[in-house]
VOPAGU-2260 file (C-alpha; in pm, 1 decimal, decimal comma):
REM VOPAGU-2260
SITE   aa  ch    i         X         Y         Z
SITE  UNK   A    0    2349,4     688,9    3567,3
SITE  UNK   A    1    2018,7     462,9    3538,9
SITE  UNK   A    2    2116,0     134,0    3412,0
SITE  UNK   A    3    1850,8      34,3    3128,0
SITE  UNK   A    4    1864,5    -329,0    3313,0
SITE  UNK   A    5    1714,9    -209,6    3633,7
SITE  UNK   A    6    1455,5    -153,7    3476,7
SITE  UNK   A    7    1411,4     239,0    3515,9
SITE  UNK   A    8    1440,7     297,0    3181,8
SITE  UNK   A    9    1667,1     609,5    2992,1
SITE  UNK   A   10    1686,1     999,1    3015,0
SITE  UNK   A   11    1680,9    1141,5    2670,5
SITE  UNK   A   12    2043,9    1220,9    2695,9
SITE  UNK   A   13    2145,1     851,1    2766,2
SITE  UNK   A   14    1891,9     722,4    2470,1
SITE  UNK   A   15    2049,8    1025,7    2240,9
SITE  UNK   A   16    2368,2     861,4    2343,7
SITE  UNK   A   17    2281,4     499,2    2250,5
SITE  UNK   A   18    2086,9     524,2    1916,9
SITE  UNK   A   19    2355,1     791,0    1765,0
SITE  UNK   A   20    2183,1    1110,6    1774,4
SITE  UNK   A   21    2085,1    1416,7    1970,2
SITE  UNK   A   22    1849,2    1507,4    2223,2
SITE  UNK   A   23    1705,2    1755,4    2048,9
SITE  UNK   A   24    1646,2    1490,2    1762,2
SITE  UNK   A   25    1458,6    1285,2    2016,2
SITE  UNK   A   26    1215,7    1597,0    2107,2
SITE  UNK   A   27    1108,3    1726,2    1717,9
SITE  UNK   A   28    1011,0    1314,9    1634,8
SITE  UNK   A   29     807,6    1363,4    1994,5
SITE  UNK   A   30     658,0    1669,2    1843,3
SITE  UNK   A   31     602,0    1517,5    1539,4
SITE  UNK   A   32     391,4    1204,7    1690,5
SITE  UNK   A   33     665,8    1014,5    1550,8
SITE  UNK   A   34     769,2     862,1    1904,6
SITE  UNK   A   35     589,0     828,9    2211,9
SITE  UNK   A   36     605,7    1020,7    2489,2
SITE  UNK   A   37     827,4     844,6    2776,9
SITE  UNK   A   38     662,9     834,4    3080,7
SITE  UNK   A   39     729,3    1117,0    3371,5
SITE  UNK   A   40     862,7    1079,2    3725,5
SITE  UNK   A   41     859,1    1372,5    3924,1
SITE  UNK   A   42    1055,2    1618,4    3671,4
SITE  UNK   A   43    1244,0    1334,1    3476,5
SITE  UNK   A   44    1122,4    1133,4    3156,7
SITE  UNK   A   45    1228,5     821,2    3132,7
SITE  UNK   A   46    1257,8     605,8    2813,2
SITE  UNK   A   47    1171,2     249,4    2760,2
SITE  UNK   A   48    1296,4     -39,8    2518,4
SITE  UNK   A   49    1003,4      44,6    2298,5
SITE  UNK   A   50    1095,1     381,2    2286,9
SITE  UNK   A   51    1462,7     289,5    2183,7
SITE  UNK   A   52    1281,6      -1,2    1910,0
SITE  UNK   A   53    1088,6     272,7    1780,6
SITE  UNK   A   54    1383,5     553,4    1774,3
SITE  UNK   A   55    1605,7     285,3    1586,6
SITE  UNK   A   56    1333,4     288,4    1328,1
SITE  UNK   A   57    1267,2     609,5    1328,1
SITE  UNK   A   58    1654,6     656,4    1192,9
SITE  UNK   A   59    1681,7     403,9     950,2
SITE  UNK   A   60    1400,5     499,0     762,4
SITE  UNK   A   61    1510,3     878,5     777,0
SITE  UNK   A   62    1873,3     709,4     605,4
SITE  UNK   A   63    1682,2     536,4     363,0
SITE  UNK   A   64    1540,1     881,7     292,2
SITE  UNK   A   65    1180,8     858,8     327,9
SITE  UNK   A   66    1041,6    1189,3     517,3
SITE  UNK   A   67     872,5    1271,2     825,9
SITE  UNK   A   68     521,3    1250,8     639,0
SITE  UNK   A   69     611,6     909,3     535,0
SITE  UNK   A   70     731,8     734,3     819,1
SITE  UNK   A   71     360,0     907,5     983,5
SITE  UNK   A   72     218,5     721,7     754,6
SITE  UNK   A   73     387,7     388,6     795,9
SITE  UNK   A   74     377,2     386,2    1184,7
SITE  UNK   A   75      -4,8     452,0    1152,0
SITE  UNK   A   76     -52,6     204,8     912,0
SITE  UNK   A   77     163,3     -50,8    1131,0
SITE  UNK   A   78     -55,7      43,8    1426,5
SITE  UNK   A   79    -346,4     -61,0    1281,0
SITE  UNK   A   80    -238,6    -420,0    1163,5
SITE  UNK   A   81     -56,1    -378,2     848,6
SITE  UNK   A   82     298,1    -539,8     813,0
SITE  UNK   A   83     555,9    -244,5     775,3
SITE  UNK   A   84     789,2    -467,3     567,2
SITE  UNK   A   85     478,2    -507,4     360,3
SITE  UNK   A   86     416,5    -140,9     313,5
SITE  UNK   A   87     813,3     -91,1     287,9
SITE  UNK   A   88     797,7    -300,2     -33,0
SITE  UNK   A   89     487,5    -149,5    -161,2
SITE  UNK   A   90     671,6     236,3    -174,2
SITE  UNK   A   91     981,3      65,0    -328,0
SITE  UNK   A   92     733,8     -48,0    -559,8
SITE  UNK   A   93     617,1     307,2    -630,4
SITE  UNK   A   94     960,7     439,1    -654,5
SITE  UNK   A   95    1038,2     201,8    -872,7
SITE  UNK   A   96     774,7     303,5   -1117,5
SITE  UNK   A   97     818,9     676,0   -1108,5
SITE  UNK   A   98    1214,2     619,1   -1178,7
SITE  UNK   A   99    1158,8     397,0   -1502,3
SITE  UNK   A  100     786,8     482,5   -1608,8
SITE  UNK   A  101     657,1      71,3   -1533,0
SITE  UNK   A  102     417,7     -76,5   -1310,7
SITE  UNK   A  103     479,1    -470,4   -1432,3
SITE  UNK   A  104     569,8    -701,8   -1114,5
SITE  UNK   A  105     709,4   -1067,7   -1179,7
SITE  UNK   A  106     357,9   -1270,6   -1107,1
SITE  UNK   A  107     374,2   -1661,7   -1085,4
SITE  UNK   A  108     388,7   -1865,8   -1423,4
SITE  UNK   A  109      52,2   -1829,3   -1552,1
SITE  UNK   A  110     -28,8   -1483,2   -1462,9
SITE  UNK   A  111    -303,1   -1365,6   -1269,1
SITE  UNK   A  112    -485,7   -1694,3   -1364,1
SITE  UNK   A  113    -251,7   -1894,1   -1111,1
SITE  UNK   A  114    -298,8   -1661,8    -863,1
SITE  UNK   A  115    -668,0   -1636,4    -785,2
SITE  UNK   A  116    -800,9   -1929,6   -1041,4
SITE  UNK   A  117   -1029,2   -1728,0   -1247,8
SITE  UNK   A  118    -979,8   -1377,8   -1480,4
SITE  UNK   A  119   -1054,1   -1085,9   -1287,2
SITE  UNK   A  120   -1374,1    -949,4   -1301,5
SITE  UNK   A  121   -1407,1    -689,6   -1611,5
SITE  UNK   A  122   -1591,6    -434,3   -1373,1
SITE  UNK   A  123   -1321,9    -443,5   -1151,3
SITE  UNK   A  124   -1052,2    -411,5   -1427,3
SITE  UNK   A  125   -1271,0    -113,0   -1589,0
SITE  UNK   A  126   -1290,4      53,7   -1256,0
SITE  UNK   A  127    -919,8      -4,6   -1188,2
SITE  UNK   A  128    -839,8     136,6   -1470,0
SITE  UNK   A  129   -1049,5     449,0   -1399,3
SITE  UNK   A  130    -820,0     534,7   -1146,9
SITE  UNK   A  131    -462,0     475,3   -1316,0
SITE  UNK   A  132    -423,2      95,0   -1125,7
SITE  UNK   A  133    -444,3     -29,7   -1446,3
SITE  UNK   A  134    -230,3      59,3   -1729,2
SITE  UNK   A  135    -402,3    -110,8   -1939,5
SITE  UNK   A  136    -780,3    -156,3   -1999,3
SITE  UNK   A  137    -872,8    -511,2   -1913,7
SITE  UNK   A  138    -506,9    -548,4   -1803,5
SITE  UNK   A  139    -522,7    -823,0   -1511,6
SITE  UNK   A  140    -112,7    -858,3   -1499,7
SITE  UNK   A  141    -131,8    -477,2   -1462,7
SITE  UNK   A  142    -383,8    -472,3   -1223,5
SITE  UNK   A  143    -172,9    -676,8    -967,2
SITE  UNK   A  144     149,0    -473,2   -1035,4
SITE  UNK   A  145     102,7    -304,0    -687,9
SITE  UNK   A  146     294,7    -534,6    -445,0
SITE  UNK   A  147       6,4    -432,4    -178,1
SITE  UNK   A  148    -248,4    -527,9    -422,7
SITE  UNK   A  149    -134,4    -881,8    -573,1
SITE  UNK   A  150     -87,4   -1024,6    -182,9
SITE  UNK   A  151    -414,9    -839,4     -58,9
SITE  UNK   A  152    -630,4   -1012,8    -351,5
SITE  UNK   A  153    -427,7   -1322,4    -233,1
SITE  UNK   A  154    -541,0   -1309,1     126,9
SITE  UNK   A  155    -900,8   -1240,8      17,0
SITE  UNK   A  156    -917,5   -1530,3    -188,8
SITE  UNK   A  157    -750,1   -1739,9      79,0
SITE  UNK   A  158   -1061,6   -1623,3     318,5
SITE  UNK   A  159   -1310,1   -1745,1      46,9
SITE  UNK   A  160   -1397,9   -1472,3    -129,0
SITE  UNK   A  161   -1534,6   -1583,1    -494,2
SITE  UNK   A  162   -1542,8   -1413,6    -808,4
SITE  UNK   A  163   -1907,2   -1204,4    -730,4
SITE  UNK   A  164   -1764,5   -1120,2    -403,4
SITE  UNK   A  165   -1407,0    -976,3    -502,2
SITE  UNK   A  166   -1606,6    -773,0    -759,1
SITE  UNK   A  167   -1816,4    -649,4    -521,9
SITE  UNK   A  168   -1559,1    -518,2    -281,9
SITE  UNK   A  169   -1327,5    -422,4    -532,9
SITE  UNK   A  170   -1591,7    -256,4    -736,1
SITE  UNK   A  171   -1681,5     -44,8    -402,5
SITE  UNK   A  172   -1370,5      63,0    -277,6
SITE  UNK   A  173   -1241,7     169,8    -552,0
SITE  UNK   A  174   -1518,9     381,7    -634,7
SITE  UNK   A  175   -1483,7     528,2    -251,3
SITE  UNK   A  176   -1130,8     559,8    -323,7
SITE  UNK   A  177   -1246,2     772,9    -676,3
SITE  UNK   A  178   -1436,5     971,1    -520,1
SITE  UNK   A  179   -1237,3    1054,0    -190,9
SITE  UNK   A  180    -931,9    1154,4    -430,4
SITE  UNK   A  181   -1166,7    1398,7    -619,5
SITE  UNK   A  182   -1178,2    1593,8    -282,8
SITE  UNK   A  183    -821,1    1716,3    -405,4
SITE  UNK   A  184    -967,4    1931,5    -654,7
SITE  UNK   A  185   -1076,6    2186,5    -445,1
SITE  UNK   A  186    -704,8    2253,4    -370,2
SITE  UNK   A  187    -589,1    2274,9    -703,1
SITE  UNK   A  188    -880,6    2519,2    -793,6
SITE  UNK   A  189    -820,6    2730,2    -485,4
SITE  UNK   A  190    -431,7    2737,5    -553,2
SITE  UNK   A  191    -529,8    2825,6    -919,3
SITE  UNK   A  192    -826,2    3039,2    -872,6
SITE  UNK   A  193    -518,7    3248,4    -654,0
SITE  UNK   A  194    -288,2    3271,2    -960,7
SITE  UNK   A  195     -60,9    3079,9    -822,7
SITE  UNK   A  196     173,8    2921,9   -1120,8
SITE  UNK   A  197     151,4    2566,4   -1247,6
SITE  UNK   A  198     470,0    2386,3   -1162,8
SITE  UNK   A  199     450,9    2571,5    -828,6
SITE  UNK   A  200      57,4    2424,5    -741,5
SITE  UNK   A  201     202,5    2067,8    -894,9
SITE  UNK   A  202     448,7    2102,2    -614,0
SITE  UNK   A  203     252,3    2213,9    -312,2
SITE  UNK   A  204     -57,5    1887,6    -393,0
SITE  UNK   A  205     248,0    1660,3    -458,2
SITE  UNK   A  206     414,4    1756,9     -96,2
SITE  UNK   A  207      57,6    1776,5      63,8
SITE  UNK   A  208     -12,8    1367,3     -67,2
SITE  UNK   A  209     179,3    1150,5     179,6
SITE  UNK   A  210     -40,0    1309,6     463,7
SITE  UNK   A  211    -365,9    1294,6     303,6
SITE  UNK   A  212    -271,3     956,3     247,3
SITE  UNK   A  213    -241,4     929,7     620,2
SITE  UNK   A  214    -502,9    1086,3     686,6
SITE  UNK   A  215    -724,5     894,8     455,2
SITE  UNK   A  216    -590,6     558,9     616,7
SITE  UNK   A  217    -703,7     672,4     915,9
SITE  UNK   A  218   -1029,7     763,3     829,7
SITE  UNK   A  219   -1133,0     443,6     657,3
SITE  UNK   A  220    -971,3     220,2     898,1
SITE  UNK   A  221   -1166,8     410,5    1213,9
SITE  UNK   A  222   -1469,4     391,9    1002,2
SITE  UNK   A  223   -1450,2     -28,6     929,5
SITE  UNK   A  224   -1410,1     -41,7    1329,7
SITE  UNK   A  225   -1732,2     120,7    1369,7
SITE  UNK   A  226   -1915,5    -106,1    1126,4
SITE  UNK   A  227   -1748,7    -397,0    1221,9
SITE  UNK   A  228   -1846,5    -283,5    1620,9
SITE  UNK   A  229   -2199,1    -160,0    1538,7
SITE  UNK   A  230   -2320,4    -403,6    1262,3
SITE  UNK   A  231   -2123,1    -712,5    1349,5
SITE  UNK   A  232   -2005,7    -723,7    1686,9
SITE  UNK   A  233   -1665,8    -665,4    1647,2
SITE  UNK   A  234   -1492,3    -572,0    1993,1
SITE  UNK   A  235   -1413,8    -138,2    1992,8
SITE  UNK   A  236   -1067,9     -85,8    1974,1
């Protein structure tokens, strides 16, 4: 048997054996683009400590029952810089609102005041709240109840970014966002123009959402390389 400490890595049978699940397991999250494929010598693959890191995840998050879609979207997100605890909190966040109906997050004594040192800008509240991130018009403690949100706006601020500027990149992405999610439409008016009944279309565009999210994520982060790369001289990735 190849000793992992040789360095020559694991057949699928010895990883299957180590993590607590099946061969077979191993191949659908392969076919899935959930886990990499190991690398090939002569008619064996061979699997590496990353391989086994990734795996590991790969089952806890499957216990904590998020689906295959999900985790896509996490590792994706991951890849491309975020902080997967981060995101982890952010969709317990979400949960959390569609199980009791809130959005409100505990923000620092003083509200959204103490957190960036001035009141939101009202064209970024009005265009927030276009788009359900605000529950309230003019809301800023609303506006920050995304976990994602309150600690991005942090970080900008951090970098510098002033009042005109957060409105400005606010304002913009979250008209993109707008009108990217209008693109949906199109599937609820083909499932509908088909006859197709209501609670069943509600269920199809609610299953199809965590991988246009993906998707989406993609997109947007490919398409900030570019500009970075061709406008600013950003390394390609």
């Amino acid at each position: 048997m190849t000793s992992p400490g040789a360095g020559q890595g694991l057949r699928i049978d010895e990883l299957a054996a180590e993590v607590g699940t099946t061969a077979r397991n191993i191949r659908v999250y392969q076919e899935r683009g959930l886990l990499p494929s190991p690398e090939r010598r002569g008619r064996t693959a061979y699997y590496g400590a990353e391989h086994k890191q990734r795996l590991l995840l790969i089952l806890r998050l499957l216990d904590r029952g998020y689906t295959f879609a999900t985790i896509e979207e996490l590792l994706i997100a991951q890849r491309h810089g975020f902080s997967l605890t981060d995101l982890l909190e952010v969709h317990s966040v979400r949960s959390d609102r569609r199980s009791s109906g809130t959005r409100r997050r505990r923000l620092p004594r003083g509200g959204v005041q103490a957190v960036t040192g001035f009141e939101l800008p009202e064209d970024l509240l009005d265009q927030g709240s276009a788009i359900g991130l605000s529950a309230e018009t003019s809301s800023d403690d609303h506006f920050l109840a995304d976990e994602y949100m309150y600690k991005l706006l942090r970080e900008l601020i951090v970098l510098g970014v002033d009042e005109e500027g957060l409105d400005r990149i606010g304002t913009t992405f979250m008209e993109g966002q707008a009108t990217a999610a209008s693109a949906i439409e199109v599937l609820v008016e083909t499932l509908r123009d088909s006859g197709m009944d209501q609670a069943v279309i509600e269920k199809r565009v609610t299953d199809i959402l965590p991988g246009a999210g993906a998707a989406a994520r993609l997109i947007f982060l490919s398409a900030v390389q570019t500009l970075l790369s061709d406008n600013h001289g950003f390394p390609k990735s």
